[in-house]
N, CA, C and O atoms as a Tinker XYZ file with bonds, in Angstrom:
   492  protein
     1  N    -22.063000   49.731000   53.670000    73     2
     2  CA   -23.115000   50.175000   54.574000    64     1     3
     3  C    -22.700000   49.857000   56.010000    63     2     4     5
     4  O    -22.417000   48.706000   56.346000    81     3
     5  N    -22.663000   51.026000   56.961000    73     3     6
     6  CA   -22.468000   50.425000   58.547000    64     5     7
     7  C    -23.698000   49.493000   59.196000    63     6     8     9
     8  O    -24.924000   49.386000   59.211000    81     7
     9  N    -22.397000   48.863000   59.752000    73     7    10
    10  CA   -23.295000   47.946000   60.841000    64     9    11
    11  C    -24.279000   48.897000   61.744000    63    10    12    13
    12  O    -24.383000   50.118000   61.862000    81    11
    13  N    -24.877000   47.901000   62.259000    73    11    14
    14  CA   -25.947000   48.299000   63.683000    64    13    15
    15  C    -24.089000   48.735000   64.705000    63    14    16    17
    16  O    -22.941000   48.354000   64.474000    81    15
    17  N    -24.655000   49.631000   65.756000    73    15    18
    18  CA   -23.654000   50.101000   66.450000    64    17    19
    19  C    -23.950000   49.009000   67.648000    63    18    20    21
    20  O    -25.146000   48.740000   67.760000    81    19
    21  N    -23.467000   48.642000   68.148000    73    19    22
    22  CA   -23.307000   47.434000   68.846000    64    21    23
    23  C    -22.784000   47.626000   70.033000    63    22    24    25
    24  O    -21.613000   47.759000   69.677000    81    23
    25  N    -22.756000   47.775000   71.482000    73    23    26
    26  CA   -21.761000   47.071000   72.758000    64    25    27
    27  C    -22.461000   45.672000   73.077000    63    26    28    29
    28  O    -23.647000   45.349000   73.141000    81    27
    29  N    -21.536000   45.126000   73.214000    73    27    30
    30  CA   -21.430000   43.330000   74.473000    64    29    31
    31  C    -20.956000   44.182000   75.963000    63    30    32    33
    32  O    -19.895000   44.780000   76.142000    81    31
    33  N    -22.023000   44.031000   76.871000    73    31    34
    34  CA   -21.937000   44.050000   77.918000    64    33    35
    35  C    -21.787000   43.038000   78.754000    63    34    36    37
    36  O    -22.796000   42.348000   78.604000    81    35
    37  N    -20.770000   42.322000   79.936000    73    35    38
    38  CA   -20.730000   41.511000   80.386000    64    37    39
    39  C    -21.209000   40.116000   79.532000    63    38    40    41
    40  O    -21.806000   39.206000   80.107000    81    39
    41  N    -20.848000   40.066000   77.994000    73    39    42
    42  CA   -20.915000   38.792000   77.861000    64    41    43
    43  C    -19.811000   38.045000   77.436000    63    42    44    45
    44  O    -18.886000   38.523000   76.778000    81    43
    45  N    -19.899000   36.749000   77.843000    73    43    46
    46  CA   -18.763000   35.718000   77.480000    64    45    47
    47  C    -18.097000   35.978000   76.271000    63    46    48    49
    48  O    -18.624000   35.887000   75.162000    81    47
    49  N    -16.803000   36.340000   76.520000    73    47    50
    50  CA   -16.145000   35.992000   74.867000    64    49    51
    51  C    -16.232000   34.709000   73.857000    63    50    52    53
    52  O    -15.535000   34.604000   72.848000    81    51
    53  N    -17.119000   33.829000   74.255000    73    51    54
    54  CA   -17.159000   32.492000   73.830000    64    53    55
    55  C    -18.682000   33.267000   72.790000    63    54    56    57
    56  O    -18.731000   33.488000   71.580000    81    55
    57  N    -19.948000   33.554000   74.074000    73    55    58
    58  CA   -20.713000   33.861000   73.454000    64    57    59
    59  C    -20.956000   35.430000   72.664000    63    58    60    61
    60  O    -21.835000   36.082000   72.102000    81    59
    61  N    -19.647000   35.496000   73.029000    73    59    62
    62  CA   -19.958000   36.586000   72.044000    64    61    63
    63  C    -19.248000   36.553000   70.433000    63    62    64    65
    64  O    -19.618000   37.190000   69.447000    81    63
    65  N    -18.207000   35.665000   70.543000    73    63    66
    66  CA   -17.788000   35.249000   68.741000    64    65    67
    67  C    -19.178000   33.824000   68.326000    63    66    68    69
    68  O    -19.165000   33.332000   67.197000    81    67
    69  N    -19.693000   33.593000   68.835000    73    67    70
    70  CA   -20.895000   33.081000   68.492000    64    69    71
    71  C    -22.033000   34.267000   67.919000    63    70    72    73
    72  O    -22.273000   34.450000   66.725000    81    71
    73  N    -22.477000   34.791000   68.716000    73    71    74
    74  CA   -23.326000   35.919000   68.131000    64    73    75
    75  C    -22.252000   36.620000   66.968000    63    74    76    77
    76  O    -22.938000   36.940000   65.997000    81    75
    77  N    -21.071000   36.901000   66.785000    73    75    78
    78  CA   -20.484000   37.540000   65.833000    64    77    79
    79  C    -20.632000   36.391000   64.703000    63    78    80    81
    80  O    -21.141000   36.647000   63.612000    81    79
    81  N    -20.290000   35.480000   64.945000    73    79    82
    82  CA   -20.648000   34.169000   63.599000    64    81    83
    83  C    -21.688000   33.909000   63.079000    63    82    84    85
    84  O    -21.815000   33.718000   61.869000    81    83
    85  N    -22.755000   33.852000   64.059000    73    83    86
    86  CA   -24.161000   34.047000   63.435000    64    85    87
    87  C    -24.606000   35.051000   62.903000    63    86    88    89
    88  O    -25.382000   34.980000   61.949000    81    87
    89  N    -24.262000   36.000000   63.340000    73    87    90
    90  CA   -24.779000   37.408000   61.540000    64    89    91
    91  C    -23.894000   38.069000   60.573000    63    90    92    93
    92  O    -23.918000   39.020000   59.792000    81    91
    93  N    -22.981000   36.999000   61.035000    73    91    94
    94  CA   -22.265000   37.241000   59.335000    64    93    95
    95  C    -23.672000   36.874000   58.277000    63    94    96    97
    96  O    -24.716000   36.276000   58.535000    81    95
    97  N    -23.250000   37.422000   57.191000    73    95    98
    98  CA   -24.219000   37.638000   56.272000    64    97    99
    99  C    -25.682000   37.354000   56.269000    63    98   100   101
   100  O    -26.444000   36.968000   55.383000    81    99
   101  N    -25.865000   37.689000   57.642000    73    99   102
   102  CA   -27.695000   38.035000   58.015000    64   101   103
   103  C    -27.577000   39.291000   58.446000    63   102   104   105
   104  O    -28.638000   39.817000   58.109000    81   103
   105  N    -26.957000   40.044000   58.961000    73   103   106
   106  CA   -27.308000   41.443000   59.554000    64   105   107
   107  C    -25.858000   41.988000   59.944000    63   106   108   109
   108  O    -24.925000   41.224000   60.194000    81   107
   109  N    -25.765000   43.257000   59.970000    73   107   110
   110  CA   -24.479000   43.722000   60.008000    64   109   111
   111  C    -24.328000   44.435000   61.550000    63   110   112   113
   112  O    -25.132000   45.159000   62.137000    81   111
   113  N    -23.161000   44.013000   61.920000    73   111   114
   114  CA   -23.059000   44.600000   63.498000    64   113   115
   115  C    -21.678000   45.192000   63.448000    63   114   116   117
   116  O    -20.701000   44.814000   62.801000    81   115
   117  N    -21.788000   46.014000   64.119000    73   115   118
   118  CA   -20.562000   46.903000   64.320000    64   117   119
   119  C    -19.920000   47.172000   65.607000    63   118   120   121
   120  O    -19.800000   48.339000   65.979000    81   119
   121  N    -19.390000   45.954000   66.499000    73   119   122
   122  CA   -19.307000   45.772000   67.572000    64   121   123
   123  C    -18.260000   47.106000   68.361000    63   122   124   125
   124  O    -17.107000   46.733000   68.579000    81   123
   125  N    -18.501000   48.191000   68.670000    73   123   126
   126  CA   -17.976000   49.504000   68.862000    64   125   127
   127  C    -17.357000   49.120000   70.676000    63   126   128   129
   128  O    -16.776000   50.068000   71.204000    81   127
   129  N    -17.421000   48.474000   71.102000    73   127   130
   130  CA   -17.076000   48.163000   72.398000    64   129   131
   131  C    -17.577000   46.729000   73.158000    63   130   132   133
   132  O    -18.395000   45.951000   72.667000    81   131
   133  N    -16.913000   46.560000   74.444000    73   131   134
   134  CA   -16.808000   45.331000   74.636000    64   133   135
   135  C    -16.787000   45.904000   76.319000    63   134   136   137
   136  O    -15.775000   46.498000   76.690000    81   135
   137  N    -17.734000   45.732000   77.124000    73   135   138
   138  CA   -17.388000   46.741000   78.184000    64   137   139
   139  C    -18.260000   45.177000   79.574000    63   138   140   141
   140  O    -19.374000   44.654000   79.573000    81   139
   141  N    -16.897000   44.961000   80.605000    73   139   142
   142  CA   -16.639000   43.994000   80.979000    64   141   143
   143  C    -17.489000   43.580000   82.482000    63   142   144   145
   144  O    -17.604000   42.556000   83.156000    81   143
   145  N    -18.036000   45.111000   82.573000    73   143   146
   146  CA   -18.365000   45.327000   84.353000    64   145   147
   147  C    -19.351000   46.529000   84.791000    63   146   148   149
   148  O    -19.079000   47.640000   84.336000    81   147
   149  N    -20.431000   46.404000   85.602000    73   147   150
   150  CA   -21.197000   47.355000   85.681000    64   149   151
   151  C    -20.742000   49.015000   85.760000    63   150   152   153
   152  O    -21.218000   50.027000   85.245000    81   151
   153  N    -19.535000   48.756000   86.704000    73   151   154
   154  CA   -19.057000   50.306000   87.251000    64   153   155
   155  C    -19.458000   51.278000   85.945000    63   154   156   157
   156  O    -19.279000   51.153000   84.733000    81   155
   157  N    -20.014000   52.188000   86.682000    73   155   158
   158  CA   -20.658000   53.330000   85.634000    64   157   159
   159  C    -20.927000   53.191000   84.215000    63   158   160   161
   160  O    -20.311000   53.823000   83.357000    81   159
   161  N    -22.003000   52.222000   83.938000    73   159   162
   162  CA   -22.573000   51.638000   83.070000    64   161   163
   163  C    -23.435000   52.499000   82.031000    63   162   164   165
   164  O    -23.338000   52.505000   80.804000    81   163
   165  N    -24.371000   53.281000   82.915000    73   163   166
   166  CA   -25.225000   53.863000   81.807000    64   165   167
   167  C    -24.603000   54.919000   81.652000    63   166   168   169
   168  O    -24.715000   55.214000   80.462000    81   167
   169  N    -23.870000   55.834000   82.299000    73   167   170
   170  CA   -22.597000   56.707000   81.793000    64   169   171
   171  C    -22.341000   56.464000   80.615000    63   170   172   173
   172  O    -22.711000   57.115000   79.638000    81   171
   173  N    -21.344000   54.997000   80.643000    73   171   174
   174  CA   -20.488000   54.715000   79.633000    64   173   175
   175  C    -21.240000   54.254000   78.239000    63   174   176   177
   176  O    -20.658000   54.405000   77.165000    81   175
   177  N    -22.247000   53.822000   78.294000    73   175   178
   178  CA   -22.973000   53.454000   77.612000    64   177   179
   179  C    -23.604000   54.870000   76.526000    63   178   180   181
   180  O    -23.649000   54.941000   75.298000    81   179
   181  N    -23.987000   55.774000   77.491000    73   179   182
   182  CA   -24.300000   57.157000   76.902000    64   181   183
   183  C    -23.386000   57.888000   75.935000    63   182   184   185
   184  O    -23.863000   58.310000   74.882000    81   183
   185  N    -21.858000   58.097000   76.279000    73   183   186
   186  CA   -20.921000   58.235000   75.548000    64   185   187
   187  C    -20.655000   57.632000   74.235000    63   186   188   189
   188  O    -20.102000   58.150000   73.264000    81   187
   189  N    -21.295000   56.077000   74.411000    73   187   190
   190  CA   -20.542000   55.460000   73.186000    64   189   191
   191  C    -22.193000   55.434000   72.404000    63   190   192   193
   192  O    -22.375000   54.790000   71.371000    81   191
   193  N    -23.084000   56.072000   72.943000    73   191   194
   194  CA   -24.461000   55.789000   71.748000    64   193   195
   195  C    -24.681000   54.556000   71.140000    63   194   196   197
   196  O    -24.878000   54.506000   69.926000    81   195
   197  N    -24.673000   53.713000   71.724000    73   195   198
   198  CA   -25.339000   52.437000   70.565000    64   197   199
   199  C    -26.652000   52.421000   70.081000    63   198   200   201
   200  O    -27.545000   53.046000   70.653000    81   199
   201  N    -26.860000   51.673000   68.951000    73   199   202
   202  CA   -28.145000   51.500000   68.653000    64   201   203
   203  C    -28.613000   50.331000   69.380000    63   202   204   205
   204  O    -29.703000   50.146000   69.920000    81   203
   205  N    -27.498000   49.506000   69.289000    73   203   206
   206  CA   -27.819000   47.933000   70.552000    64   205   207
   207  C    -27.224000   47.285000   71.271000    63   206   208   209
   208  O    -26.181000   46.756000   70.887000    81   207
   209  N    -27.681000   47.121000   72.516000    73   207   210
   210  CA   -26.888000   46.452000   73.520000    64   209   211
   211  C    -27.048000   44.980000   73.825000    63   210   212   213
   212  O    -28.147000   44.588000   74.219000    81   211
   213  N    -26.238000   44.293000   73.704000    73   211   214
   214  CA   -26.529000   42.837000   74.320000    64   213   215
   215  C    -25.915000   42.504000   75.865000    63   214   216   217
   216  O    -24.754000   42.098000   75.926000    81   215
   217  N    -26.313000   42.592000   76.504000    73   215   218
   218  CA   -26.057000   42.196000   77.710000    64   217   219
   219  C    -26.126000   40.631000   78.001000    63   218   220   221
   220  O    -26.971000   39.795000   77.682000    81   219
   221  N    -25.064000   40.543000   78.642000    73   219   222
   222  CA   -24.847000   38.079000   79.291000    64   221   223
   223  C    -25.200000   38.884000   80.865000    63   222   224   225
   224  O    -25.036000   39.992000   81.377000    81   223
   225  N    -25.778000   37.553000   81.222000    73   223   226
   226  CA   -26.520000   37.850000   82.643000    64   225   227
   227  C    -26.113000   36.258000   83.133000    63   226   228   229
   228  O    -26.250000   35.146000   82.623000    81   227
   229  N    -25.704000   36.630000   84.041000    73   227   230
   230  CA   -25.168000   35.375000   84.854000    64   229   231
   231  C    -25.360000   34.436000   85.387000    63   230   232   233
   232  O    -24.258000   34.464000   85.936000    81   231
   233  N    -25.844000   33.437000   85.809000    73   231   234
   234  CA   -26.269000   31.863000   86.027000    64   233   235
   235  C    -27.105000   32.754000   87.599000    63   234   236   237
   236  O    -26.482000   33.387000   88.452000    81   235
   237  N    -28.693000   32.509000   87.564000    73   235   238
   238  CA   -29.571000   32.973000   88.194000    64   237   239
   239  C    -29.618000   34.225000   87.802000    63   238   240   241
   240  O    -30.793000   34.347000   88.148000    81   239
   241  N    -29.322000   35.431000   87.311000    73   239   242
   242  CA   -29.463000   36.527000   87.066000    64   241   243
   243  C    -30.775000   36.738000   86.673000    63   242   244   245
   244  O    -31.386000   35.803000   86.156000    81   243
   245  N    -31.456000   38.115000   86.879000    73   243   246
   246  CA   -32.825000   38.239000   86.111000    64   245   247
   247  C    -32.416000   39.072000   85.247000    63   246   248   249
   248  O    -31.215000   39.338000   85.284000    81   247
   249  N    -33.228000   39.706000   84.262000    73   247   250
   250  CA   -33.026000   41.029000   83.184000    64   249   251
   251  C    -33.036000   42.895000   83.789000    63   250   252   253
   252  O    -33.019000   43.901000   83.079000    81   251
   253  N    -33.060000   42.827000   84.908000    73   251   254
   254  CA   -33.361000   43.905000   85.649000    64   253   255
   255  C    -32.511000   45.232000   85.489000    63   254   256   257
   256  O    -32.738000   46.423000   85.703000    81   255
   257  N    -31.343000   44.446000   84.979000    73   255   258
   258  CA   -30.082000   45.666000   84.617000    64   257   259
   259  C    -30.537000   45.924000   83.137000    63   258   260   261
   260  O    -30.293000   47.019000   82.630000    81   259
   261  N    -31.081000   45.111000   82.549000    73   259   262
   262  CA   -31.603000   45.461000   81.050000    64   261   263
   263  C    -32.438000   46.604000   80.998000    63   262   264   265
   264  O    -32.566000   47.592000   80.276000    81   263
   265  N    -32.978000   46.112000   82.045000    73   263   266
   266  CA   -34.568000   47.301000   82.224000    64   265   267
   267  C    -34.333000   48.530000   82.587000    63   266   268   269
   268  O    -34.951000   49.357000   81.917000    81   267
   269  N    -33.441000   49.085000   83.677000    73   267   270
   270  CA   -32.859000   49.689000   83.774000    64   269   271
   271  C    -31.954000   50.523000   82.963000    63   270   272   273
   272  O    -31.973000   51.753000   83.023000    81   271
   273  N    -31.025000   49.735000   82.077000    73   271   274
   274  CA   -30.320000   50.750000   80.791000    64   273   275
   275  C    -31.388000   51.014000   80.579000    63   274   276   277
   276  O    -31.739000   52.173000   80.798000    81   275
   277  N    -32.447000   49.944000   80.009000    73   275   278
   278  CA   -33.405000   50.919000   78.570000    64   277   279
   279  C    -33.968000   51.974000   79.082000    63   278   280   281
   280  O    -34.226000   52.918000   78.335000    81   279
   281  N    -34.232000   52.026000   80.260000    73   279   282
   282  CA   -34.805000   53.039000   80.936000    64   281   283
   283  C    -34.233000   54.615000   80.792000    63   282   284   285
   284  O    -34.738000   55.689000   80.465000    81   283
   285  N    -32.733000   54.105000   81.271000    73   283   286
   286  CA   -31.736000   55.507000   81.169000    64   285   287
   287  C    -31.729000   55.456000   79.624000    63   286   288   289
   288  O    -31.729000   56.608000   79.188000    81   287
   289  N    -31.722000   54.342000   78.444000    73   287   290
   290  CA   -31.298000   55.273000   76.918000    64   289   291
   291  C    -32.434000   55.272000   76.232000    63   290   292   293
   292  O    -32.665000   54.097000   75.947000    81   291
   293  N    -33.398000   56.076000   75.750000    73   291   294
   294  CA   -34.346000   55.824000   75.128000    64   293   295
   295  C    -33.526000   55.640000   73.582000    63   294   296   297
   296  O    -32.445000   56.133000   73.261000    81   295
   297  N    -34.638000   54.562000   72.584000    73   295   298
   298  CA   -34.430000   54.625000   71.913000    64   297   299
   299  C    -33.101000   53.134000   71.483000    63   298   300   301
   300  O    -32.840000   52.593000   70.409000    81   299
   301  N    -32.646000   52.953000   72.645000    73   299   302
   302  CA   -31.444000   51.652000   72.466000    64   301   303
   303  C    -32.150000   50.501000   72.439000    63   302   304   305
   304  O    -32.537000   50.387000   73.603000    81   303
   305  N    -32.578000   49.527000   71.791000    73   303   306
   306  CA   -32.264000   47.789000   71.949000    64   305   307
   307  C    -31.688000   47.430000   73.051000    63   306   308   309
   308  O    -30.731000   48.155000   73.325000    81   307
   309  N    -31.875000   46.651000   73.746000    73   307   310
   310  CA   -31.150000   46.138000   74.650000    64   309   311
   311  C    -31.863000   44.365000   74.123000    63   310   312   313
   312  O    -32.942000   44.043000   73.626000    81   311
   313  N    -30.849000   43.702000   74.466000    73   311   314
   314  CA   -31.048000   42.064000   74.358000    64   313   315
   315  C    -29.733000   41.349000   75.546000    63   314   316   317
   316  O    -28.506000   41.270000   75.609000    81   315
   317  N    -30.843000   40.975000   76.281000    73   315   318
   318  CA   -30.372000   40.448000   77.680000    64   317   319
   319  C    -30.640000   39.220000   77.526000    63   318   320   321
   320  O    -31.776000   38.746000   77.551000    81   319
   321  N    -29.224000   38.379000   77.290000    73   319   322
   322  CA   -28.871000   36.639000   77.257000    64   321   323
   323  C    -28.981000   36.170000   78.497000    63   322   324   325
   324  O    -28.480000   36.921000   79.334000    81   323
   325  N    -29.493000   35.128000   78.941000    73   323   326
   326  CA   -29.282000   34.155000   79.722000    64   325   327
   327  C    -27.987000   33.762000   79.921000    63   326   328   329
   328  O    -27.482000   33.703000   78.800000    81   327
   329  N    -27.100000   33.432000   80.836000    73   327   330
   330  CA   -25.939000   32.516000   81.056000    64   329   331
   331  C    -26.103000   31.334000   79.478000    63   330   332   333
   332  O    -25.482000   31.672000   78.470000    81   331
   333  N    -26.776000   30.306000   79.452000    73   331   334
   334  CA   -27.157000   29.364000   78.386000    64   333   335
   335  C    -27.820000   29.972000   77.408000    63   334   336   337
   336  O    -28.103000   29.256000   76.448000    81   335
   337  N    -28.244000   31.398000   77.363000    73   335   338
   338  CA   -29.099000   31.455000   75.662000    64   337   339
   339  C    -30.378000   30.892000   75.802000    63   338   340   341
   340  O    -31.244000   31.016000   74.935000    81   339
   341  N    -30.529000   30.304000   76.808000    73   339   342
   342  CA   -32.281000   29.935000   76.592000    64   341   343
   343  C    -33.144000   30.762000   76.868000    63   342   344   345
   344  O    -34.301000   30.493000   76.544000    81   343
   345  N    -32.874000   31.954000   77.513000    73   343   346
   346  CA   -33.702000   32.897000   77.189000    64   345   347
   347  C    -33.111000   34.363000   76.572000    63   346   348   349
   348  O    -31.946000   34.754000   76.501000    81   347
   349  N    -33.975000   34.813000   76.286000    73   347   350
   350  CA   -33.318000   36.209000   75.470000    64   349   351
   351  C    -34.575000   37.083000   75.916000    63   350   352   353
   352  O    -35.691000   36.642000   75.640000    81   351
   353  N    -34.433000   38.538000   76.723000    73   351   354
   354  CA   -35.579000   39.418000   77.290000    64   353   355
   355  C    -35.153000   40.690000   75.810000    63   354   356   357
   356  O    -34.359000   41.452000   76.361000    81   355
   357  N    -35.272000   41.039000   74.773000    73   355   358
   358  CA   -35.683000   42.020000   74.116000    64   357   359
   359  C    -36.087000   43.616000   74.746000    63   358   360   361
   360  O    -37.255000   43.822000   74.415000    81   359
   361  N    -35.597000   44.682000   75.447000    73   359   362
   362  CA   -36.210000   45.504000   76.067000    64   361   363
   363  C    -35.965000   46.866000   75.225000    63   362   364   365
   364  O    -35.007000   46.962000   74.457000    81   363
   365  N    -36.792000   47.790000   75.400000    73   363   366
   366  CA   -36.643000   48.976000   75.056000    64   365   367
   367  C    -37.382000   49.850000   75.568000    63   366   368   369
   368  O    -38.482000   49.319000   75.722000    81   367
   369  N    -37.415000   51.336000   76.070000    73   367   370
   370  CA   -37.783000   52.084000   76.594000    64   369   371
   371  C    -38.958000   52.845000   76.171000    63   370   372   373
   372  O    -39.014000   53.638000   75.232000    81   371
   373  N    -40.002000   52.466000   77.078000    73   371   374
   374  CA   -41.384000   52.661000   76.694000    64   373   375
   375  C    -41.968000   51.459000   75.850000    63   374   376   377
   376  O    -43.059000   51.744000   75.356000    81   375
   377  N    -41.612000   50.459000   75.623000    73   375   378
   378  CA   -42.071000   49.339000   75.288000    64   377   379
   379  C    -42.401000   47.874000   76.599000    63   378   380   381
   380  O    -41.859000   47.833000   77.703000    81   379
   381  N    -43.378000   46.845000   76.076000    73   379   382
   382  CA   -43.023000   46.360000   77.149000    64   381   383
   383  C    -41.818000   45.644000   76.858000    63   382   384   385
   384  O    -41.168000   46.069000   75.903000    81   383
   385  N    -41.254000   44.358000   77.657000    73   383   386
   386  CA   -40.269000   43.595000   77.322000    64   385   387
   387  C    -40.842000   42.563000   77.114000    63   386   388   389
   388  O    -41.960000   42.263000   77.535000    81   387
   389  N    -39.768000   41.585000   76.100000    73   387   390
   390  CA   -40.894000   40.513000   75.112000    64   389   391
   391  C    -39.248000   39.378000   75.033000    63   390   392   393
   392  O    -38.228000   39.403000   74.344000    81   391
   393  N    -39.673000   38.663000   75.939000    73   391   394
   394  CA   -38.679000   37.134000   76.062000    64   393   395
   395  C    -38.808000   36.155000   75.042000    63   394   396   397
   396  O    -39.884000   35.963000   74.476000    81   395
   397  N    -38.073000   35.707000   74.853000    73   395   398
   398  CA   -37.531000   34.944000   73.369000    64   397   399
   399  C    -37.410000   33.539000   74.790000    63   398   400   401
   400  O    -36.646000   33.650000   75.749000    81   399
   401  N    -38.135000   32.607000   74.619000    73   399   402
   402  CA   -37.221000   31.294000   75.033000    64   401   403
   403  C    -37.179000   30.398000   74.279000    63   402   404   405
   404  O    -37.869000   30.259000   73.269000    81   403
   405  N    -36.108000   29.476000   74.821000    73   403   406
   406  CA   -34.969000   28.811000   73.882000    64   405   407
   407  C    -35.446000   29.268000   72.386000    63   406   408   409
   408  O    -36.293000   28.639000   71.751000    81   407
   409  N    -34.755000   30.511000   71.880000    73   407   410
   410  CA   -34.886000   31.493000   70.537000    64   409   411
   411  C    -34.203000   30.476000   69.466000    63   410   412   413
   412  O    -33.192000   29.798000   69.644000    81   411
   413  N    -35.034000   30.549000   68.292000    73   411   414
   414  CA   -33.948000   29.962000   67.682000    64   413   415
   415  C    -32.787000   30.823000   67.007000    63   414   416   417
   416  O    -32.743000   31.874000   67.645000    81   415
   417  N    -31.830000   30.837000   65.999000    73   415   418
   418  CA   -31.191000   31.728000   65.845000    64   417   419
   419  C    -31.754000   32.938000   64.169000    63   418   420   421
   420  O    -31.164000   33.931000   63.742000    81   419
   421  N    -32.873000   32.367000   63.711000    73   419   422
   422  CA   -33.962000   33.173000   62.798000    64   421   423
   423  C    -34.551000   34.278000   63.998000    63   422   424   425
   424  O    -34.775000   35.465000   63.759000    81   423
   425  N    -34.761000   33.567000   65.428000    73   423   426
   426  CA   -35.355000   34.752000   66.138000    64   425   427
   427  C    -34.403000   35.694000   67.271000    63   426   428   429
   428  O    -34.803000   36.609000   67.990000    81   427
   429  N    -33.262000   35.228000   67.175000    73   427   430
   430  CA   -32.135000   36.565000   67.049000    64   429   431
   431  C    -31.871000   36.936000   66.558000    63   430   432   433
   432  O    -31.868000   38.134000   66.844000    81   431
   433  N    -31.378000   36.650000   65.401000    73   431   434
   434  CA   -31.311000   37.670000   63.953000    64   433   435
   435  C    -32.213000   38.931000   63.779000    63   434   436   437
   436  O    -31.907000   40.036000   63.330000    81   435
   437  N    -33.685000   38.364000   64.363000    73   435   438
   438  CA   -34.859000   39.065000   64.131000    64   437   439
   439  C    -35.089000   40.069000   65.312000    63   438   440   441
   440  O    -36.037000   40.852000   65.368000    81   439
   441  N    -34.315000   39.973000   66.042000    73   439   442
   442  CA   -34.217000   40.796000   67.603000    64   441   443
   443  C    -33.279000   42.186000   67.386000    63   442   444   445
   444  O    -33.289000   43.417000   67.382000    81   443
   445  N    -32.479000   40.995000   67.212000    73   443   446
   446  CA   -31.047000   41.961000   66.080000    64   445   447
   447  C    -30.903000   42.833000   65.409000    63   446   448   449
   448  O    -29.956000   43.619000   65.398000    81   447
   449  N    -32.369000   42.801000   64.369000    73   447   450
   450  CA   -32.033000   43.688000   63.403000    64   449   451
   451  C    -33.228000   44.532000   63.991000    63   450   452   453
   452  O    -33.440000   45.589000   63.396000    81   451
   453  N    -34.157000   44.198000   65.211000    73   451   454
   454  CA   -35.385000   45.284000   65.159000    64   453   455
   455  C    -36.709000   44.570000   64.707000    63   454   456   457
   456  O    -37.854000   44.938000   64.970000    81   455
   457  N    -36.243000   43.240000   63.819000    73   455   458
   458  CA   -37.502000   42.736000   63.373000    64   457   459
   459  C    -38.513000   42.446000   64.128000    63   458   460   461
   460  O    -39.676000   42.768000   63.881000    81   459
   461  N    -38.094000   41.757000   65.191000    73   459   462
   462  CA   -39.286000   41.288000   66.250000    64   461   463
   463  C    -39.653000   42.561000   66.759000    63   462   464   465
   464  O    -40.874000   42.614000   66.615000    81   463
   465  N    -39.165000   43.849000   67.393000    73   463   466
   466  CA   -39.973000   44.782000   67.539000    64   465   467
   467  C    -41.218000   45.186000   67.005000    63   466   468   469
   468  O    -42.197000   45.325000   67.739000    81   467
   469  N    -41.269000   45.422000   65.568000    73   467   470
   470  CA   -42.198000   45.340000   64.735000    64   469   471
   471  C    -43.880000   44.255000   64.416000    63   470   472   473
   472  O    -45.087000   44.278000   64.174000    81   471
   473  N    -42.492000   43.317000   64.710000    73   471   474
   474  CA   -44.082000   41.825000   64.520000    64   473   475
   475  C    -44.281000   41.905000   65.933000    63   474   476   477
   476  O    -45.500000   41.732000   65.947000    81   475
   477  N    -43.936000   42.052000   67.212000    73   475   478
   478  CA   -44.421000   41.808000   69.053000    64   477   479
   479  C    -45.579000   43.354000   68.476000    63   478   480   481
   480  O    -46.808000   43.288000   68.437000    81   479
   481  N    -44.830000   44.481000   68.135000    73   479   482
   482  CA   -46.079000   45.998000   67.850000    64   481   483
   483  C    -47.292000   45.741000   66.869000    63   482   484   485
   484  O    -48.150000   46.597000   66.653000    81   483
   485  N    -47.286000   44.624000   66.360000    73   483   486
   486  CA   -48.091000   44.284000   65.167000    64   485   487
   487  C    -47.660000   45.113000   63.551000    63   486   488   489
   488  O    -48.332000   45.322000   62.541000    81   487
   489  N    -46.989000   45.261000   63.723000    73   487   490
   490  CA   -46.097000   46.038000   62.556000    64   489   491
   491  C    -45.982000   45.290000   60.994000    63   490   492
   492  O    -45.332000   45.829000   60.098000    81   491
């Protein structure tokens, strides 16, 4: 069965074989790209269709570029990390956005797969 279609946008290669270690055998990801820098972002992003994006946001950063993709892809996940992981903003287009702080890793998994979409909609 395929993974979720996956890009890491601007996040740490540290944190990103972390998120790859943590859903081994909780949820399947299919990490289709690894894309390092804003320059023509929602372009590139459009081309490669993901179902989810994780975006690393940088020590003071807000989620604003999150908001923005979801804006341009309807229909994409976006999950915008903190520099540290203590927060996680969940966004999607036409939804509101729904912050995870200090998440544990049951409630990324659950971000991950769509679950928390469902329980934040009352689903």
């Amino acid at each position: 069965m395929p993974g979720i279609r996956t890009v890491f946008v601007m996040l740490s290669p540290l944190l990103g074989d972390i998120i790859r270690r943590l859903t081994q055998g909780r949820v399947s990801i299919d990490v289709i790209a690894v894309i390092n820098t804003a320059d023509s972002l929602e372009e590139r992003l459009r081309e490669l269709s993901p179902e989810l994006i994780l975006i690393g946001l940088g020590r003071g950063e807000d989620d604003a570029i999150a908001a923005a993709v979801a804006a341009a892809l309807p229909g994409t996940r976006l999950l915008a990390l903190s520099h540290d992981a203590k927060r996680i903003w969940l966004h999607q287009a036409g939804r509101h956005r729904h912050l995870l702080a200090d998440p544990s890793v049951q409630e990324l998994i659950a971000a991950i797969r769509g679950d928390l979409d469902r329980r934040v909609d009352g689903i």
